[in-house]
N, C-alpha and C positions, 0 to 999 in steps of 0.2 A: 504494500500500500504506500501512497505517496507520504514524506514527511512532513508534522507540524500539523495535521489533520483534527480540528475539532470536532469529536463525535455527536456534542449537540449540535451541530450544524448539518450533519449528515458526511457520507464519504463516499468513495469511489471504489467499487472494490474489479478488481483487474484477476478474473480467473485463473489464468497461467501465472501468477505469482504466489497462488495462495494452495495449500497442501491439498492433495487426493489422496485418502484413503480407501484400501480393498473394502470391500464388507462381505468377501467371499462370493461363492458364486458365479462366478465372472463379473460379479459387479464393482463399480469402485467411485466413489463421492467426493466431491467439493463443497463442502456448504461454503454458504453466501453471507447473508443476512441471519444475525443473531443478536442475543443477547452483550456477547463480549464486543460489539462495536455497540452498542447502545438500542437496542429492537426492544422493545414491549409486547410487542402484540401477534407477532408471524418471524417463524424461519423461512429461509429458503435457500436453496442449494441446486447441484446439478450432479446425476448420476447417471454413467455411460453402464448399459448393459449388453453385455458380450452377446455375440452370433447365436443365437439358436437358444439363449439362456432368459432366466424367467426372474424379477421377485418372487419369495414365497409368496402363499396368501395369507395376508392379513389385516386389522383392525388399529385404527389412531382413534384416540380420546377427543380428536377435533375436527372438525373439515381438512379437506386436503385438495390443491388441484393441482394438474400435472399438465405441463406442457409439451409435446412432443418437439425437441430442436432438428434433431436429425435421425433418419432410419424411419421407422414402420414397424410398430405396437399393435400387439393384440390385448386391450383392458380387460381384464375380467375382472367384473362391476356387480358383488352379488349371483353371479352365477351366470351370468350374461356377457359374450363376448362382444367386443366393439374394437373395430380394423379403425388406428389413429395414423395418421401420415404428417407431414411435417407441420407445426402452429396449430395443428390442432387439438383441444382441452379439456382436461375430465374436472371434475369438480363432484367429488367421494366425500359424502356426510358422513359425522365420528360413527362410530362402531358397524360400519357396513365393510364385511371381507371385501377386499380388493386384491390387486397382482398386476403388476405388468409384462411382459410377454415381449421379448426382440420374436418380429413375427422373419427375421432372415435370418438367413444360415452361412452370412458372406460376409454383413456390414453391421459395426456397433450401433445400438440404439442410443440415443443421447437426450434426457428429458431434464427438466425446469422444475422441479418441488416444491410447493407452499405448502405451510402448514399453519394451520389457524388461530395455534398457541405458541407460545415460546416453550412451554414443558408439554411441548407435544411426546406420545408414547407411542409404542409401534409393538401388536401386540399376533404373537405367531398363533393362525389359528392352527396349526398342526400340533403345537405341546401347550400352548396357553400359556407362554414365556412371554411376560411385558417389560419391556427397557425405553428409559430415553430414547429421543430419535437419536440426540445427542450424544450418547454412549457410542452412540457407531463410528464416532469421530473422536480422536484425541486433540481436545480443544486446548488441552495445555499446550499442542505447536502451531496451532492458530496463530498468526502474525495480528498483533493487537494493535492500534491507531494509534498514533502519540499526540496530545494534547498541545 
């Protein structure tokens, strides 16, 4: 992030300078917008999901929508499948299973995350395991804003 950056002001935050973590699966995250530059009310982040590979299915304690940047999604919304192509956007009410799906077997899929609380939760419905979304990321090497 650039220096001298007041976070009550707002900031600029620049993707390729800020850390990706795996979260297994073929998948692997940037978050964006948080708490540690000053968020109250929504994270958001970006997660490239590998050729042919899926999120689990599961449940958040908040809304959540998803923007497709790059590749071609299959949503499964409740048990209903939906074919997503680039800009286009789900918007999944809390406790409703969801998953996203790389619908190719060549090219990563690349989607946009909001979530509607800052202690949003991400709850597996296959063991009933609930964690932060946050825990998926080591926010201690988060590059912080300097005041």
């Amino acid at each position: 992030m650039d220096e001298h950056i007041d976070n009550s002001r707002g900031v600029v935050l620049r993707p390729s300078l800020l850390p990706t973590y795996e979260r297994g699966g073929s998948a692997r995250s940037t978050p964006l917008v948080g708490t540690e530059i000053g968020a109250k009310a929504f994270l958001n982040g970006m997660t490239v999901i590998g050729p042919g590979a899926a999120i689990p299915l599961h449940t958040h304690n908040c809304e959540e929508s998803i923007v497709i940047l790059e590749g071609e999604a299959i949503a499964e919304i409740d048990g209903a499948q939906h074919a997503l192509r680039p800009f286009e956007t789900s918007w999944v009410p809390a406790d409703i299973p969801h998953r996203f799906i790389n619908a190719s077997d060549k090219t990563p899929l690349r989607i946009l995350w909001t979530y509607g609380r800052t202690d949003a939760t991400r709850t597996l419905v296959e063991t009933g395991e609930t964690r932060p979304v946050v825990a998926e990321h080591d926010r201690s090497r988060v590059p912080q804003a300097s005041a």
